[in-house]
Residue, then its C-alpha position, 0 to 999 in steps of 0.5 A: x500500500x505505501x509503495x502504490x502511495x510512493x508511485x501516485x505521488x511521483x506521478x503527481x510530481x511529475x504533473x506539478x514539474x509540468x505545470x511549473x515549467x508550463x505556468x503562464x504566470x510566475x503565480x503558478x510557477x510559484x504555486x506549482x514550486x510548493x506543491x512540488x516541495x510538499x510533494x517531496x517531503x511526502x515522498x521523503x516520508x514514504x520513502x523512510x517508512x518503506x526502507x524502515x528508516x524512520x529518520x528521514x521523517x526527520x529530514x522530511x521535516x526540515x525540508x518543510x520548514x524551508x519551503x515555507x520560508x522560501x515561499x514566504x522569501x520569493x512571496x515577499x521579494x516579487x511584493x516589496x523588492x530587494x529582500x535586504x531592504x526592510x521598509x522603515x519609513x524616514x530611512x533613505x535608500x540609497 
């Protein structure tokens, strides 16, 4: 049963690599981005449990973490600009 989930979910990745190369706008390429990430960490997941490693659950976990924070990064960067740059106002930006 977990390999068939492990197959649907590299089709599914798979479908996501299409529309992210595909994405008419940089939203869906962004959106088909996280969608690819959360389908790696399910893969991650479902890979330590097949081989009996739980310690990629762990690993898996991680990755989760960053995609959120690059998705947040990227979201924050096309919004405001350059991701150095915090917005304070009366601060001159040279």
């Amino acid at each position: 049963m977990l390999a068939a989930g492990m197959i649907g979910a590299l089709v599914a990745l798979t479908l996501m690599l299409v529309r992210a190369l595909k994405g008419p706008t940089i939203f869906d390429r962004l959106m088909a981005a996280n969608s690819i990430g959360n389908a790696a960490i399910v893969i991650l997941a479902l890979f330590g449990f097949l081989t009996g490693r739980p310690d990629f659950l762990d690993i898996a976990i991680t990755y989760a973490l960053l995609n959120i924070i690059g998705v947040f990064a990227v979201l924050k960067f096309f919004r405001y600009g350059p991701l150095g740059y915090g917005g304070e106002e009366g601060e001159d930006v040279e």
